[in-house]
The first five atom37 places (N, CA, C, CB, O) and aatype in JSON, in Angstrom:
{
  "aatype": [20, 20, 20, 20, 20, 20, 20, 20, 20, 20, 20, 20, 20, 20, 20, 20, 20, 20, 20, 20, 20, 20, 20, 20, 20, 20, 20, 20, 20, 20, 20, 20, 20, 20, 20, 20, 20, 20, 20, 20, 20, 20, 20, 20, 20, 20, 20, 20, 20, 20, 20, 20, 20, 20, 20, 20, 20, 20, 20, 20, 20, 20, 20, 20, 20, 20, 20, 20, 20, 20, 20, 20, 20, 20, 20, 20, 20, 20, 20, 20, 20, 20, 20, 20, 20, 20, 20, 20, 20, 20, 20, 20, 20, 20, 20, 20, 20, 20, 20, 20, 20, 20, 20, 20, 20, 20, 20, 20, 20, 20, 20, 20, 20, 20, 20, 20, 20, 20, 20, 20, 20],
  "atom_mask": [
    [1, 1, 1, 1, 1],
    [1, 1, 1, 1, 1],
    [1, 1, 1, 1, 1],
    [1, 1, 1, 1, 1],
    [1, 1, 1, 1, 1],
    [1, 1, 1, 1, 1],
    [1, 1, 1, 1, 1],
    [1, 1, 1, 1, 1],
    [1, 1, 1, 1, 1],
    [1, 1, 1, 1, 1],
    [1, 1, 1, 1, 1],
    [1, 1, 1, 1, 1],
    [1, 1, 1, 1, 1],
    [1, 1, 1, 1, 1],
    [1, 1, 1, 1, 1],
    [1, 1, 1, 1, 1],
    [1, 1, 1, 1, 1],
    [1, 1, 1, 1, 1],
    [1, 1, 1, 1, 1],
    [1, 1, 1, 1, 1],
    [1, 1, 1, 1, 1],
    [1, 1, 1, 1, 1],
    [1, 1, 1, 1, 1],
    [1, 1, 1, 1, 1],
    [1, 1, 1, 1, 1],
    [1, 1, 1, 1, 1],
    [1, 1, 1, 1, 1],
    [1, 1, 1, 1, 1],
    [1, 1, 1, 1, 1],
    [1, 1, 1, 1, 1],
    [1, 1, 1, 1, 1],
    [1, 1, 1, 1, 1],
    [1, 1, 1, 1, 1],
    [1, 1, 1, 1, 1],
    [1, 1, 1, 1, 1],
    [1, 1, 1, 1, 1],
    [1, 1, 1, 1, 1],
    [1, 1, 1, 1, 1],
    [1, 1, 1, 1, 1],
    [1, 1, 1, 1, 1],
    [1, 1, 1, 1, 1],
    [1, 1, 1, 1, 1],
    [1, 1, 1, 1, 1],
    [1, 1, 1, 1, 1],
    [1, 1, 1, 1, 1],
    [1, 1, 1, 1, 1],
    [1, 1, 1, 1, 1],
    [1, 1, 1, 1, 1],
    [1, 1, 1, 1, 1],
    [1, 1, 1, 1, 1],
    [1, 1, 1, 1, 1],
    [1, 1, 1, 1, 1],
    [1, 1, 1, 1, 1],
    [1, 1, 1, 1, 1],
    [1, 1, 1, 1, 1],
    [1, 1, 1, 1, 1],
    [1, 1, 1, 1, 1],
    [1, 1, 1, 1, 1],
    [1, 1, 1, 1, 1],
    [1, 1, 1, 1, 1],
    [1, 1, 1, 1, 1],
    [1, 1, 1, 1, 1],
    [1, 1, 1, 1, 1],
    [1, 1, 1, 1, 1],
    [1, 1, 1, 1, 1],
    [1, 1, 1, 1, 1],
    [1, 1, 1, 1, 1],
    [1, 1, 1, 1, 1],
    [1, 1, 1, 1, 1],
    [1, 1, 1, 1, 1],
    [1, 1, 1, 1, 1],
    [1, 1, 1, 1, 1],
    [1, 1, 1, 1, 1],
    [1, 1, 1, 1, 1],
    [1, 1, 1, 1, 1],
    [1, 1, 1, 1, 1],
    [1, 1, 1, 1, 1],
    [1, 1, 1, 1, 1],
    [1, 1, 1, 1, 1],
    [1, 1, 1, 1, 1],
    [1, 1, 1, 1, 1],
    [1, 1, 1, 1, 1],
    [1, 1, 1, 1, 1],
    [1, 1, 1, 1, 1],
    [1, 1, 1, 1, 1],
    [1, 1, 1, 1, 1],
    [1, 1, 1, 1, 1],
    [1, 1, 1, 1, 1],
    [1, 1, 1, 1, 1],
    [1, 1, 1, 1, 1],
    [1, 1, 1, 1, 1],
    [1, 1, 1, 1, 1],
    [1, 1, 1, 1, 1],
    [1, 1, 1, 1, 1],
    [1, 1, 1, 1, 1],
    [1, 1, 1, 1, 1],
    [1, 1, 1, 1, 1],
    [1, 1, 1, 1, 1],
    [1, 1, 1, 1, 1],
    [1, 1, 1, 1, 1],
    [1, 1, 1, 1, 1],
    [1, 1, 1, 1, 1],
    [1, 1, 1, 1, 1],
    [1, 1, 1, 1, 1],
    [1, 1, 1, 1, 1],
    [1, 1, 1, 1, 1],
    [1, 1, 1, 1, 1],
    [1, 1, 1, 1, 1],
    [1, 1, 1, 1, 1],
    [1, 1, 1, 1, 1],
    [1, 1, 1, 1, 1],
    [1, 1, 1, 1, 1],
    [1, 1, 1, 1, 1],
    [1, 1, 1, 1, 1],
    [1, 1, 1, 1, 1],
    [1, 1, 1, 1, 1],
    [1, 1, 1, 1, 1],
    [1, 1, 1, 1, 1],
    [1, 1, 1, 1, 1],
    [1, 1, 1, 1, 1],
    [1, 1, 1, 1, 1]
  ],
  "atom_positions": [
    [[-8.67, 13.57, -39.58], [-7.49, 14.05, -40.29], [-7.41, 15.58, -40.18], [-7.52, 13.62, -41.78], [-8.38, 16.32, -40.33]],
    [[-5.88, 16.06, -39.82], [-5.73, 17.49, -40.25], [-6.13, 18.33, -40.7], [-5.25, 17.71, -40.65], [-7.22, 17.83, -40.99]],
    [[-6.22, 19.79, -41.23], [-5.77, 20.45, -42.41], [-5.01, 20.51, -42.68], [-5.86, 21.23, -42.66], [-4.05, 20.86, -41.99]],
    [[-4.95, 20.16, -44.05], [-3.83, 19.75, -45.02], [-3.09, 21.15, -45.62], [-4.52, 18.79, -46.32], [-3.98, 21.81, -46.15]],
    [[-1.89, 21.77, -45.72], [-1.58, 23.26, -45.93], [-0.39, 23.06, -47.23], [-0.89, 24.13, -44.27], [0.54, 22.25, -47.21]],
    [[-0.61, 23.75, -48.02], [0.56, 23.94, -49.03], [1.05, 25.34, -48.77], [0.11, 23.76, -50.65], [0.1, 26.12, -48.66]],
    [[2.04, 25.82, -48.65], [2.94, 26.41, -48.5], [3.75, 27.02, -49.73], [3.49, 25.71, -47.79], [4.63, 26.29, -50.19]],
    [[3.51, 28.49, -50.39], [4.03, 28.91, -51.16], [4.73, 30.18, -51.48], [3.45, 28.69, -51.64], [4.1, 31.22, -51.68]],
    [[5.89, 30.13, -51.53], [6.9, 31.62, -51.59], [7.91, 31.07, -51.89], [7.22, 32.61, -50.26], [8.34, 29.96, -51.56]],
    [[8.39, 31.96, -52.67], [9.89, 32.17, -53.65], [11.08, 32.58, -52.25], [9.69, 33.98, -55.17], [12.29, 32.53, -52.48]],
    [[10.7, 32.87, -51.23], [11.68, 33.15, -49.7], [11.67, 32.02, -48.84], [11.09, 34.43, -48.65], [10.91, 32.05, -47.87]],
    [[12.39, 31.03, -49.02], [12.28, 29.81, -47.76], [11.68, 30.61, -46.5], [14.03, 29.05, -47.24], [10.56, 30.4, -46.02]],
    [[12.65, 31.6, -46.02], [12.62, 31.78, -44.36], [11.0, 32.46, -44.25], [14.12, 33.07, -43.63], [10.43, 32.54, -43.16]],
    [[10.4, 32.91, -45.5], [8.67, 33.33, -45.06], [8.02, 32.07, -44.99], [7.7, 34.35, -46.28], [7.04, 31.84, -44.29]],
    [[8.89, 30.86, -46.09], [7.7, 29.27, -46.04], [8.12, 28.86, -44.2], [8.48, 27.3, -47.69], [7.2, 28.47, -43.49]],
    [[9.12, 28.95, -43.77], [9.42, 28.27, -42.07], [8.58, 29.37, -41.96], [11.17, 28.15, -41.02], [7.54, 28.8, -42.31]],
    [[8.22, 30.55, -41.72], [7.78, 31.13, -40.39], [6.52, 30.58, -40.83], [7.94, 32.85, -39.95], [6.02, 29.63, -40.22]],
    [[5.9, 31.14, -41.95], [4.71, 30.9, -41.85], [4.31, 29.08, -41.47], [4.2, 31.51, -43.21], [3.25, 28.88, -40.88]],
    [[5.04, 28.07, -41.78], [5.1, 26.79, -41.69], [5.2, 27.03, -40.28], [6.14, 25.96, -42.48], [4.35, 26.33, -39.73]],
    [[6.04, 27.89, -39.2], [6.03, 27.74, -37.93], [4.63, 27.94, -36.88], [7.02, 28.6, -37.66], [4.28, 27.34, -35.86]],
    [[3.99, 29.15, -37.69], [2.92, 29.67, -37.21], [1.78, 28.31, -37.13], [2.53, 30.98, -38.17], [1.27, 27.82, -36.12]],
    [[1.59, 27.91, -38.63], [0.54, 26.71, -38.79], [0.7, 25.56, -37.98], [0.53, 26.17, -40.13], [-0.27, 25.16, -37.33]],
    [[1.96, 24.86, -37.93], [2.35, 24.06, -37.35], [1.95, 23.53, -35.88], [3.29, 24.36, -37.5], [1.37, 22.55, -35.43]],
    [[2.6, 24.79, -35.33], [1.94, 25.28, -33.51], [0.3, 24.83, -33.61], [2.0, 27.57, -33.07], [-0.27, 23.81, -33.2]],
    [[-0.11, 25.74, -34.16], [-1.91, 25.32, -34.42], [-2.27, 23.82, -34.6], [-2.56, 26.03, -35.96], [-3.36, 23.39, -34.25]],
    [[-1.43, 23.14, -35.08], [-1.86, 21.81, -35.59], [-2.38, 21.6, -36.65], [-2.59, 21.28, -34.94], [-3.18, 20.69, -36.9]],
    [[-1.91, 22.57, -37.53], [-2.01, 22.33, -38.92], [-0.89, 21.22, -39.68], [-1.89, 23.75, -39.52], [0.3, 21.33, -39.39]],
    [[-1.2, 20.48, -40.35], [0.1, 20.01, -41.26], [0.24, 20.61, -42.32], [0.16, 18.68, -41.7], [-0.75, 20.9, -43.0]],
    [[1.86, 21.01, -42.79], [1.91, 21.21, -43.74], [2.44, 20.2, -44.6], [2.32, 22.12, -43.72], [3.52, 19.67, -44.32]],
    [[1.55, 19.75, -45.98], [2.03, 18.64, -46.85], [2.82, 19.0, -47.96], [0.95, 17.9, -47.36], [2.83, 18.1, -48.79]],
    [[3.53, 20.07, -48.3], [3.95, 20.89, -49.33], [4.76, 22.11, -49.27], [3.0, 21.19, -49.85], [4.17, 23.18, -49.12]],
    [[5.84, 22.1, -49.36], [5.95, 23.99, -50.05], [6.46, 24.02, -50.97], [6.76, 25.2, -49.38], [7.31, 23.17, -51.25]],
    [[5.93, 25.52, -52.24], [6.6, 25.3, -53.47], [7.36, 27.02, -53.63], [5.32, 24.74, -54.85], [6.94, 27.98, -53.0]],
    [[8.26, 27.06, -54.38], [8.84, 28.1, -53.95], [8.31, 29.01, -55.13], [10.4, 27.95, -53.69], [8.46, 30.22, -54.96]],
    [[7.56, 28.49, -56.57], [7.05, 29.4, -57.47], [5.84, 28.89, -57.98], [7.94, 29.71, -58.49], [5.84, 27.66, -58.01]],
    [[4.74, 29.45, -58.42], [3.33, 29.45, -59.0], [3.21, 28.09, -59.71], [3.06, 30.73, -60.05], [2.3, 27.27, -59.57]],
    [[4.28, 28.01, -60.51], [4.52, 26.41, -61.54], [4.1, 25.43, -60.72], [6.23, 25.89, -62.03], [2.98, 24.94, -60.77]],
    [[5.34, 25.0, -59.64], [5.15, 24.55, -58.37], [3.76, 24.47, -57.9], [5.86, 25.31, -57.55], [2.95, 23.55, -57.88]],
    [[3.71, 25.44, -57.6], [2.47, 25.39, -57.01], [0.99, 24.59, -57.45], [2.29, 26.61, -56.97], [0.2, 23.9, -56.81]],
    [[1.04, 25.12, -59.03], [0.17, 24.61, -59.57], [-0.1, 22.67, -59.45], [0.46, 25.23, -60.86], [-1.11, 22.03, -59.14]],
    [[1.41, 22.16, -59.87], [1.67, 20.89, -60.37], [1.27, 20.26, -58.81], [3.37, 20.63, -61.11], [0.65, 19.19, -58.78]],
    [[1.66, 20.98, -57.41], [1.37, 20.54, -56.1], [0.36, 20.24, -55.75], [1.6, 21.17, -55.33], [0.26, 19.23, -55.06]],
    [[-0.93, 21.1, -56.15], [-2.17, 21.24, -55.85], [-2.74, 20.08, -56.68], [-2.7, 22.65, -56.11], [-3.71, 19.42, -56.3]],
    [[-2.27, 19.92, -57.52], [-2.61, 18.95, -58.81], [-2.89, 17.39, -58.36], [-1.23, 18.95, -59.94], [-3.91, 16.7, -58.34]],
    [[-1.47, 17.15, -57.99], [-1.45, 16.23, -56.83], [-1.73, 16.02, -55.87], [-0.91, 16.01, -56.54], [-2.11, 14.88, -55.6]],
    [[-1.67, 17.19, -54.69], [-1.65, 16.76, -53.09], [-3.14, 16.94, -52.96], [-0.62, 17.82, -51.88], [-3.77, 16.03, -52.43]],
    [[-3.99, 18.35, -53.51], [-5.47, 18.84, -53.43], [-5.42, 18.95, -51.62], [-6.85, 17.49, -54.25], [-6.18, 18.35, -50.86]],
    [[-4.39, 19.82, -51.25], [-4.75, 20.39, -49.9], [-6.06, 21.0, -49.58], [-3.88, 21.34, -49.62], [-6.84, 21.08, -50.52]],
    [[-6.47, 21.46, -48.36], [-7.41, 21.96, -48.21], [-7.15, 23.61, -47.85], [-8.03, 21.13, -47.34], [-8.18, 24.28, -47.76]],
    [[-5.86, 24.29, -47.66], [-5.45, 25.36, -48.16], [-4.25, 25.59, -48.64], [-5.65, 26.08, -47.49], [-3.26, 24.9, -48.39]],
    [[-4.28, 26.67, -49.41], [-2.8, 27.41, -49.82], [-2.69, 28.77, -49.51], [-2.48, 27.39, -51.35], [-3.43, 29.68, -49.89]],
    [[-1.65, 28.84, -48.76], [-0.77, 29.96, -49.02], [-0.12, 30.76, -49.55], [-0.38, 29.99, -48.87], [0.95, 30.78, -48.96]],
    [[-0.11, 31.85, -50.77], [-0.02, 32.17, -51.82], [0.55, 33.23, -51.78], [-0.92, 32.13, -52.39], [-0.07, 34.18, -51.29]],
    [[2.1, 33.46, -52.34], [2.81, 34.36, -51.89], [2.38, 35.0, -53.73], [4.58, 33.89, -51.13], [2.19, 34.23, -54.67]],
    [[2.33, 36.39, -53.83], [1.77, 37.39, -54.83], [3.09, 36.81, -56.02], [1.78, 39.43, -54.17], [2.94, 35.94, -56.88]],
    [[4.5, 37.72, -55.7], [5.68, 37.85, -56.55], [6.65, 37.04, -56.44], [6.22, 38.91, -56.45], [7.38, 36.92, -55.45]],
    [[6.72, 36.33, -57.63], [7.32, 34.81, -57.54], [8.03, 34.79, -58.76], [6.19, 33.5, -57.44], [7.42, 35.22, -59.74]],
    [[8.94, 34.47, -58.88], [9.7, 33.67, -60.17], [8.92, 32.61, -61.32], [10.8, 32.7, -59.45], [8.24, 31.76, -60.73]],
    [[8.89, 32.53, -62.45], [8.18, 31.33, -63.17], [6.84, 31.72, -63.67], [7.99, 30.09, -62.22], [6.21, 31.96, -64.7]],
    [[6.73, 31.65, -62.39], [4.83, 32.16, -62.28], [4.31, 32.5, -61.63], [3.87, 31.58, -62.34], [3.91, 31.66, -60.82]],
    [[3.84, 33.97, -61.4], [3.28, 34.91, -60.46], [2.35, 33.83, -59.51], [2.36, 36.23, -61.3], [2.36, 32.61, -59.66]],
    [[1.57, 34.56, -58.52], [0.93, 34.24, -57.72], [-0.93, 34.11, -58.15], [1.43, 35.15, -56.74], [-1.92, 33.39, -58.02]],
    [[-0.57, 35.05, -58.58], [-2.06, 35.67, -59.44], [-2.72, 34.3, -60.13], [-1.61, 37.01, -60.98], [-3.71, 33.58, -59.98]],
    [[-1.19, 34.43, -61.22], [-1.64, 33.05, -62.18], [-1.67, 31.82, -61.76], [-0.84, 32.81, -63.26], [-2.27, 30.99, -62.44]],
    [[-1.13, 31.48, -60.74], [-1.29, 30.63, -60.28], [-2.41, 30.26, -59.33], [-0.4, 30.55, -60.02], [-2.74, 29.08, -59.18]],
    [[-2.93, 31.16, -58.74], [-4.16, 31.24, -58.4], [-5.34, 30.44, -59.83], [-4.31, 32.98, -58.08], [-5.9, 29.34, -59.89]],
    [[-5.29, 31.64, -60.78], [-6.32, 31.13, -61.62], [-6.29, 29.76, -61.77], [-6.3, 31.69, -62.85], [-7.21, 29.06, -61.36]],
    [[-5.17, 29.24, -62.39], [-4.38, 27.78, -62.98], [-5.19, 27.1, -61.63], [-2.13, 27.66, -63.05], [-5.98, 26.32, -62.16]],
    [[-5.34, 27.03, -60.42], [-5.66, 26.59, -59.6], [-7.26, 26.78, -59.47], [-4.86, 26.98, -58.75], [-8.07, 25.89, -59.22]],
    [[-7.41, 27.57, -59.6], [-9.43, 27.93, -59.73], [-9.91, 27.06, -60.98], [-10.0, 30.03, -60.23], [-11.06, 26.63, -61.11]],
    [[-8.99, 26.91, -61.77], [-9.26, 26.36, -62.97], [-9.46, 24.6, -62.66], [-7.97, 26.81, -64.03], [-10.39, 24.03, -63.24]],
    [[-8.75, 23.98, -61.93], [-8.06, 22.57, -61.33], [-9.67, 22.55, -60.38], [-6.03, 22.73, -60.18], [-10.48, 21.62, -60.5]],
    [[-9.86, 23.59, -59.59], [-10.37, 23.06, -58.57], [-11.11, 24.68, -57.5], [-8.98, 22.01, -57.86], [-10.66, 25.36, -56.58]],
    [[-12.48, 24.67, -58.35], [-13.14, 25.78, -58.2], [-13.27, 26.56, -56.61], [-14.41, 25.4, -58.75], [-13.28, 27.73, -56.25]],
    [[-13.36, 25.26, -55.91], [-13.31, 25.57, -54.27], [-12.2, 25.58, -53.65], [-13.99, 24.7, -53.46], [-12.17, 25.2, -52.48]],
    [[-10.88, 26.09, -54.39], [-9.7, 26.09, -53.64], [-9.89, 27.24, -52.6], [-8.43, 26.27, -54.55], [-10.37, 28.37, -52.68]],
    [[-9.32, 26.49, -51.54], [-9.14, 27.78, -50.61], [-7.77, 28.22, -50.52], [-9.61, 27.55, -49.13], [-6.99, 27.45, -49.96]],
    [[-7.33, 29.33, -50.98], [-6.19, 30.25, -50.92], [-6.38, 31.68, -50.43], [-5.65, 30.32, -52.2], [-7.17, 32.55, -50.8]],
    [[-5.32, 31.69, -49.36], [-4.95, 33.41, -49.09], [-3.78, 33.63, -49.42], [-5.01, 34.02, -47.64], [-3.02, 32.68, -49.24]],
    [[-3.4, 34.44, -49.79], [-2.53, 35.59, -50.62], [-1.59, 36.22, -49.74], [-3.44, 36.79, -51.25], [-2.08, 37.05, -48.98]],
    [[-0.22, 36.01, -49.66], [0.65, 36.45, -48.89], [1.38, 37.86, -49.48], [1.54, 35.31, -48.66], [2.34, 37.83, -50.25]],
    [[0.9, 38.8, -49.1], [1.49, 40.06, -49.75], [2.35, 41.03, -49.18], [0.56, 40.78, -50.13], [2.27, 41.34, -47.99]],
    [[3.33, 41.63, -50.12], [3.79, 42.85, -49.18], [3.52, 44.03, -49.14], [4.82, 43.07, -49.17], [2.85, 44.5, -50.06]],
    [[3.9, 44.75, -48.21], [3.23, 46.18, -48.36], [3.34, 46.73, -49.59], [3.78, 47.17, -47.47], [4.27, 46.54, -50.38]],
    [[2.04, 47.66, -49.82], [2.28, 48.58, -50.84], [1.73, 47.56, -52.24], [4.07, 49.11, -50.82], [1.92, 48.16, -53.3]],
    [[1.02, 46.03, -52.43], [0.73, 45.27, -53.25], [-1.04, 45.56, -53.89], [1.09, 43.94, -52.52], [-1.52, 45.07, -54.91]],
    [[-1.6, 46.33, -53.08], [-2.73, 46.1, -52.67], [-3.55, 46.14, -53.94], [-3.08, 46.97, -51.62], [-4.35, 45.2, -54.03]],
    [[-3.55, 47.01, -54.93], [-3.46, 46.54, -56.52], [-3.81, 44.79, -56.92], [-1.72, 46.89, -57.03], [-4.76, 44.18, -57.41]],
    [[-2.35, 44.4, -56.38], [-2.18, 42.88, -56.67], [-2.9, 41.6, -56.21], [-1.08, 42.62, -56.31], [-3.25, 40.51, -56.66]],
    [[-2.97, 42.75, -54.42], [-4.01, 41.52, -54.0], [-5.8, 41.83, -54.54], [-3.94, 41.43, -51.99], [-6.61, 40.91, -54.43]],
    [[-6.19, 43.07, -55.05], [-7.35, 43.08, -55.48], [-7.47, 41.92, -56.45], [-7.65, 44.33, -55.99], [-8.22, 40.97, -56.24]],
    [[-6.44, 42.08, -57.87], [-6.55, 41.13, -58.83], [-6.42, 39.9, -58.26], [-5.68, 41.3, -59.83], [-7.0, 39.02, -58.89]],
    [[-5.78, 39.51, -57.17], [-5.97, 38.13, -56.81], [-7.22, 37.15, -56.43], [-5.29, 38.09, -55.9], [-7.44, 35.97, -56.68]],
    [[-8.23, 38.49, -55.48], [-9.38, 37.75, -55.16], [-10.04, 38.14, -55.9], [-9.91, 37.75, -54.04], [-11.16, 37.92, -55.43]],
    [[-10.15, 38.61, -56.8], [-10.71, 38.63, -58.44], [-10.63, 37.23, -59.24], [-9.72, 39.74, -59.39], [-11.46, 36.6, -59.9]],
    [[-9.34, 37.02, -58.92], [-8.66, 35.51, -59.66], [-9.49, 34.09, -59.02], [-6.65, 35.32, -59.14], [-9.72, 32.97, -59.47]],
    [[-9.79, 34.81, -57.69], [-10.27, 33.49, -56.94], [-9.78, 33.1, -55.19], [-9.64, 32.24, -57.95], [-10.29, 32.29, -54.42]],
    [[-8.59, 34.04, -54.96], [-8.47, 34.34, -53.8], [-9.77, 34.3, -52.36], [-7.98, 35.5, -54.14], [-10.87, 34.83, -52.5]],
    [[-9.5, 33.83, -51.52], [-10.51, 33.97, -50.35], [-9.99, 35.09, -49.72], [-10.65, 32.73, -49.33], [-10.94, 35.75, -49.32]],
    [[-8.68, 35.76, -49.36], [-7.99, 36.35, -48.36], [-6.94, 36.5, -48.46], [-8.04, 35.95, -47.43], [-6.24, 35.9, -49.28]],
    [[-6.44, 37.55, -47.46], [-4.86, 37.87, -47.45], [-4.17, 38.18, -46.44], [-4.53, 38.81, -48.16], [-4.63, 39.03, -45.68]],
    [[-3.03, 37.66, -46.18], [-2.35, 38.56, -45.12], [-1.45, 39.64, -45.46], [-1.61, 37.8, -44.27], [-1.78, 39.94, -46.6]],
    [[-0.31, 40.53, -45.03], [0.21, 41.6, -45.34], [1.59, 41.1, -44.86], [-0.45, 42.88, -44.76], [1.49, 41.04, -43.63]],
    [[2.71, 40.74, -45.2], [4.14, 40.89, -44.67], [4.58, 42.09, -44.15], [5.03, 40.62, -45.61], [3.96, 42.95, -44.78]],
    [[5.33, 42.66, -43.32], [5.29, 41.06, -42.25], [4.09, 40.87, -41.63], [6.37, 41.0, -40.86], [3.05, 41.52, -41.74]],
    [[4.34, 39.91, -40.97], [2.69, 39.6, -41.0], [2.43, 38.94, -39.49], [2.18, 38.33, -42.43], [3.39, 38.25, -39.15]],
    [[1.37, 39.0, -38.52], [1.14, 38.86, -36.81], [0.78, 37.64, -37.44], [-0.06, 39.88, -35.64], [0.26, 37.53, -38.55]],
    [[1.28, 36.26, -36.24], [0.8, 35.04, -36.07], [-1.02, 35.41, -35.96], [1.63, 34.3, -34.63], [-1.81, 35.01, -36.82]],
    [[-1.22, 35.79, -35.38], [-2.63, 36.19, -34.98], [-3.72, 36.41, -36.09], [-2.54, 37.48, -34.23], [-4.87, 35.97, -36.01]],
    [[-3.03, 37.38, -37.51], [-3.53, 37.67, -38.29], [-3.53, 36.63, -39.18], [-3.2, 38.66, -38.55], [-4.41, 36.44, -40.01]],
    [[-2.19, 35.68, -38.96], [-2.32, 35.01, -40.4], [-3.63, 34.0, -39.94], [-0.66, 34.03, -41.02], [-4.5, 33.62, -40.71]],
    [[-3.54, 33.65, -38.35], [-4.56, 32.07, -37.9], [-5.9, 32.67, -38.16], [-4.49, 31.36, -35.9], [-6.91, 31.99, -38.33]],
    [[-5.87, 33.93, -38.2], [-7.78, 34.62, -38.37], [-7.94, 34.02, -39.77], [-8.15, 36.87, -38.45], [-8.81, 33.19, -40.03]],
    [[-7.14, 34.44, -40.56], [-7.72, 34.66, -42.35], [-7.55, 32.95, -42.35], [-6.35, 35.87, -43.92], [-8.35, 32.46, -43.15]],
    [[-7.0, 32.27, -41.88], [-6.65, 30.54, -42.16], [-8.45, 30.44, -41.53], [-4.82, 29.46, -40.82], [-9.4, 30.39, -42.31]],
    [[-8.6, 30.42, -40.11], [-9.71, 29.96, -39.5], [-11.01, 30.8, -40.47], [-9.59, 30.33, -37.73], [-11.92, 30.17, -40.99]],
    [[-10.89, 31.95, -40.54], [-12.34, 32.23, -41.99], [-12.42, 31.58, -42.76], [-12.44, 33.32, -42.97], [-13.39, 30.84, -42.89]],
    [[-11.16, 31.63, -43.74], [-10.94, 31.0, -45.14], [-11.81, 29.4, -45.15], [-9.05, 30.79, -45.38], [-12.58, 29.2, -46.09]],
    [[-11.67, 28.5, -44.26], [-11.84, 27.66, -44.13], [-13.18, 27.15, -43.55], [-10.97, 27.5, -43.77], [-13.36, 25.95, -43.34]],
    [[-14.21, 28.2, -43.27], [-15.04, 28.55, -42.9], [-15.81, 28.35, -44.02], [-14.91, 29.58, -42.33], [-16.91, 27.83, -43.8]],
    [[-15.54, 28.61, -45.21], [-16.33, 29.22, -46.32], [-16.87, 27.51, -46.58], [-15.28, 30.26, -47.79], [-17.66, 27.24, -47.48]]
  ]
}
């Protein structure tokens, strides 16, 4: 079986690219949620083997949703989709429980490194 990918941002067209990038690789994606809530209730259910975790979200930050998720399921693997100038945000994230991050916009190249580490762990 696959890796299983949840997919999370409040911007459809960042969930396709990044869904485009994984895809190519032969990743599946089983999920995208467009806010932290989402996210949480997804993981709850699906228990992918990563997420994608966009920082600034509607409902419920990224952060918190991270924890809410460390909380569910101590070995989640999540990287942190951030934009420039966040870097503050992404500290508190892998504080929260974060493995990694990429930077918007963001190189196919960079996002498949932090996916292929992350998953490493």
């Amino acid at each position: 079986m696959g890796v299983r990918v949840l997919i999370v941002d409040d911007a459809i067209f960042m969930r396709k690219m990044l869904g485009d990038i994984l895809r190519k690789e032969g990743y599946e994606i089983v999920a995208e949620a467009e806010n932290g809530k989402e996210a949480v209730e997804m993981y709850r259910e699906l228990r992918p083997d990563l997420v994608t975790m966009d920082i600034i979200m509607p409902d419920m930050s990224g952060i918190d949703a991270v924890k809410e998720i460390i909380k569910i399921d101590p070995d989640a693997k999540i990287i942190m989709v951030s934009a420039m100038g966040h870097q503050t945000l992404v500290i508190e994230a892998i504080q929260a429980g974060a493995k990694d991050y990429v930077v918007k916009p963001f190189q196919p190249s960079r996002v498949l490194e932090a996916v292929q580490r992350v998953l490493k762990l």
